[in-house]
C-alpha positions in Angstrom: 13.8 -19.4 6.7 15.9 -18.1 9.7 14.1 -16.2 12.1 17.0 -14.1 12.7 15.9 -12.2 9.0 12.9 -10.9 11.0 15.4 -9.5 13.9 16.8 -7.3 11.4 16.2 -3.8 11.2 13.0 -2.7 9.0 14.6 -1.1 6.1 17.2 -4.3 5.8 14.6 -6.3 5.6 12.7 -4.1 2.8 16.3 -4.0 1.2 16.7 -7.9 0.9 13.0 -8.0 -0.2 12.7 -5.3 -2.8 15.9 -6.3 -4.0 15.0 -10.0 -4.8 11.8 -9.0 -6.1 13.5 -6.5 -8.9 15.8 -8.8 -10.2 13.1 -12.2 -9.9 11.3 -9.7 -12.0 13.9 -8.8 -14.3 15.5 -11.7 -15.5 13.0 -14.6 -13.9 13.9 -17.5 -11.8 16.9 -19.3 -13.1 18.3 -16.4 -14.6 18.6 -14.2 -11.3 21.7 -14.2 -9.6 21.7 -14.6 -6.0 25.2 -13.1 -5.7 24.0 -10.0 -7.4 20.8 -9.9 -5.1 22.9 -10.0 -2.0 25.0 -7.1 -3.8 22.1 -4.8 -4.2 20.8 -5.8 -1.0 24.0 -5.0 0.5 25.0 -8.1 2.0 27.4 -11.2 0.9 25.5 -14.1 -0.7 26.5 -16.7 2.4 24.3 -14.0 4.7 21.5 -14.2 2.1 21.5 -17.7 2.6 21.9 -17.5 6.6 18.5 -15.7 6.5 16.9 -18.1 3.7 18.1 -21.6 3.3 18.6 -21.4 -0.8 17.5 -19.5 -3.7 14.1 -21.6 -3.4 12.9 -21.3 0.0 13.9 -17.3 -0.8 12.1 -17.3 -3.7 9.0 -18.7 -2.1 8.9 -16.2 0.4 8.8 -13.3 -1.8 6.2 -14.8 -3.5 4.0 -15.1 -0.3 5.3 -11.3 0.4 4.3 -10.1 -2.7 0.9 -12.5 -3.1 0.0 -11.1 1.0 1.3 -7.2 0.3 -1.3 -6.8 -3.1 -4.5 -8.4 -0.7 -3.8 -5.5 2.0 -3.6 -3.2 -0.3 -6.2 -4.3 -2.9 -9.0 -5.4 -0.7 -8.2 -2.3 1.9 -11.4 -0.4 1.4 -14.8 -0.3 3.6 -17.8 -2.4 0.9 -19.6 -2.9 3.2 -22.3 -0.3 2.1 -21.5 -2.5 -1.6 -23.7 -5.3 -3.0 -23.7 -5.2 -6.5 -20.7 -7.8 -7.7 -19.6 -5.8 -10.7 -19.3 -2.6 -8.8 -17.2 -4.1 -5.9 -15.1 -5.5 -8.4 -14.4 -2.9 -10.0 -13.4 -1.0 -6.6 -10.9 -3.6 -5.8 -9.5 -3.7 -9.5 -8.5 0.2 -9.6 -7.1 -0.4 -6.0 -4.9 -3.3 -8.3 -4.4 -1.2 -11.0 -3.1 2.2 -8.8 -1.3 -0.1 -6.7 0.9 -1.9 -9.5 1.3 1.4 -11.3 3.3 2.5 -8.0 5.1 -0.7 -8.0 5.8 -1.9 -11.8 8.5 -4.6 -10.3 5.9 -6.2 -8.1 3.7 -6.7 -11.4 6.6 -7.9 -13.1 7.6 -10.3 -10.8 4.3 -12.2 -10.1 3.7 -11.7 -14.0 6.9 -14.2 -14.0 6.0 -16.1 -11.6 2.6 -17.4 -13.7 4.0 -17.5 -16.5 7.0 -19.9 -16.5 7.1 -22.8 -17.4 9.3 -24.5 -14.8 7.6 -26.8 -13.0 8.5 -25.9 -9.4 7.0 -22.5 -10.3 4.2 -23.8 -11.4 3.4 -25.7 -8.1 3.6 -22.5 -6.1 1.2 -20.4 -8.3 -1.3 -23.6 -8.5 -1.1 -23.7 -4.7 -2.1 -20.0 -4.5 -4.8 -20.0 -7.1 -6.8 -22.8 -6.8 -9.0 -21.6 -3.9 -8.5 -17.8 -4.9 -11.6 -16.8 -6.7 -13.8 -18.8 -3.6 -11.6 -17.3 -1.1 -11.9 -13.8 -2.1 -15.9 -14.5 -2.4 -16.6 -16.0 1.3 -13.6 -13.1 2.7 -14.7 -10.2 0.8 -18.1 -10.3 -1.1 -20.8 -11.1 2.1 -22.5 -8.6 1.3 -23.2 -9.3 -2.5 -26.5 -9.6 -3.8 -25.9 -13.2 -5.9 -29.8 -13.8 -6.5 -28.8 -11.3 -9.9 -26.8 -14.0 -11.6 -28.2 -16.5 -14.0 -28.5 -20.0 -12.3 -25.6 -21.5 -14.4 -23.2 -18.7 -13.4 -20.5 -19.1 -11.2 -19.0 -16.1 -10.0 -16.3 -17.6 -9.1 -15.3 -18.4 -12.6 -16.2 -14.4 -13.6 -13.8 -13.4 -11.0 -11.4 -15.5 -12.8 -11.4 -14.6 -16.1 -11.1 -10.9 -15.0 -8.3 -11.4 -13.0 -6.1 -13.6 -16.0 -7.6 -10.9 -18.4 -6.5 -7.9 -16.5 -2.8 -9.3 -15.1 -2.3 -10.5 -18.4 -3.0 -7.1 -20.0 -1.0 -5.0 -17.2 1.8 -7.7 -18.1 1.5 -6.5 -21.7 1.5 -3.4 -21.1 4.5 -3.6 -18.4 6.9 -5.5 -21.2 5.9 -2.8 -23.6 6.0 0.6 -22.0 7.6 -0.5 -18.7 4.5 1.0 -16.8 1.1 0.4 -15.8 -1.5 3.4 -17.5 -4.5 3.7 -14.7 -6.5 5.6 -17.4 -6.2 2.4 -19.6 -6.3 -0.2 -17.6 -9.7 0.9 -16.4 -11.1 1.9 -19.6 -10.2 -1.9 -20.9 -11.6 -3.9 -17.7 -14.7 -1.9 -17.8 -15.5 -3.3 -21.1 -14.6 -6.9 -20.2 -16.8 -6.3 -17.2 -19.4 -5.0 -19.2 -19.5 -7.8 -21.9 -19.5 -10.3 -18.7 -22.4 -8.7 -17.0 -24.8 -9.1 -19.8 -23.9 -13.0 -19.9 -23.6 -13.2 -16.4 -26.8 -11.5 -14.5 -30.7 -12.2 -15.3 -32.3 -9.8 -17.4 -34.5 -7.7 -14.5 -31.0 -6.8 -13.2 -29.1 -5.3 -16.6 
């Protein structure tokens, strides 16, 4: 990438970003036309690929954009004061669902993104989700009181399977309606959360 993209102006920047994120979203990765993303961007496709070397490195960096704009905004509230898992989780996954609500094309987009079934594609989610669920433990869940689980849970693998559950609902629900329902979406991950935490924690802690 050119460093001369970050010595543009703020809101040319956000114009070149939201722009390829939209139509990444809208018609996936081989389908979007770089021409017509330079268009609504509104610059030529030779200065789109001054800034970003081809469609791939351009891609990838909207994908870090996107992947690093979600974790400010989902993991921006004070836990500390938190230490039951369950109840932090659920904190961060209404900050998720609000969030994608405001920004359906950013849902979209990553929805894409995990879901295709080009290989390049592939590489870039696997390299972003293989440490996620530790990550996100060691970062954001210091304070949680793990004694509760069963001694054959991991809870890295229950922040798992309610993050594919709940992106792959909010992607069902994007295709269908074209918007994110915060009522909804709540009401269905506190019943997979629910289900989980009677298989996940000892019984003295239910």
């Amino acid at each position: 990438m050119n460093k001369k993209f970050y010595q543009l102006e703020s809101q040319k920047q956000m114009d070149i970003i939201n722009a390829g994120i939209e139509y990444f979203a809208r018609f996936e990765y081989k389908k979007a036309s770089t021409e017509d993303i330079a268009k609504s961007a509104g610059i030529s496709k030779s200065l789109l690929f001054h800034y970003f070397k081809n469609k791939e490195t351009y891609f990838v960096f909207l994908y870090n954009y996107a992947e690093e704009l979600i974790a400010s905004k989902v993991f921006d509230s004070d836990l500390s004061d938190e230490n039951d898992f369950f109840e932090v989780l659920e904190i961060v996954t209404e900050n998720k669902c609000t969030f994608f609500a405001e920004n359906p094309y950013l849902m979209d987009f990553l929805a894409k993104v995990r879901n295709s079934d080009q290989q390049f594609v592939q590489n870039i989610v696997n390299l972003d989700t293989d440490n996620l669920a530790e990550d996100t433990i060691k970062e954001y869940f210091s304070t949680i009181e793990f004694e509760k689980f069963k001694d054959d849970i991991k809870p890295e693998e229950i922040i798992e399977m309610l993050i594919l559950l709940l992106d792959g609902y909010l992607s069902n629900r994007l295709k269908i309606n074209g918007k994110v329902e915060l009522d909804d979406s709540m009401k269905k991950y506190k019943g997979w959360a629910k289900v989980l935490k009677k298989s996940a924690y000892k019984e003295e802690f239910l």
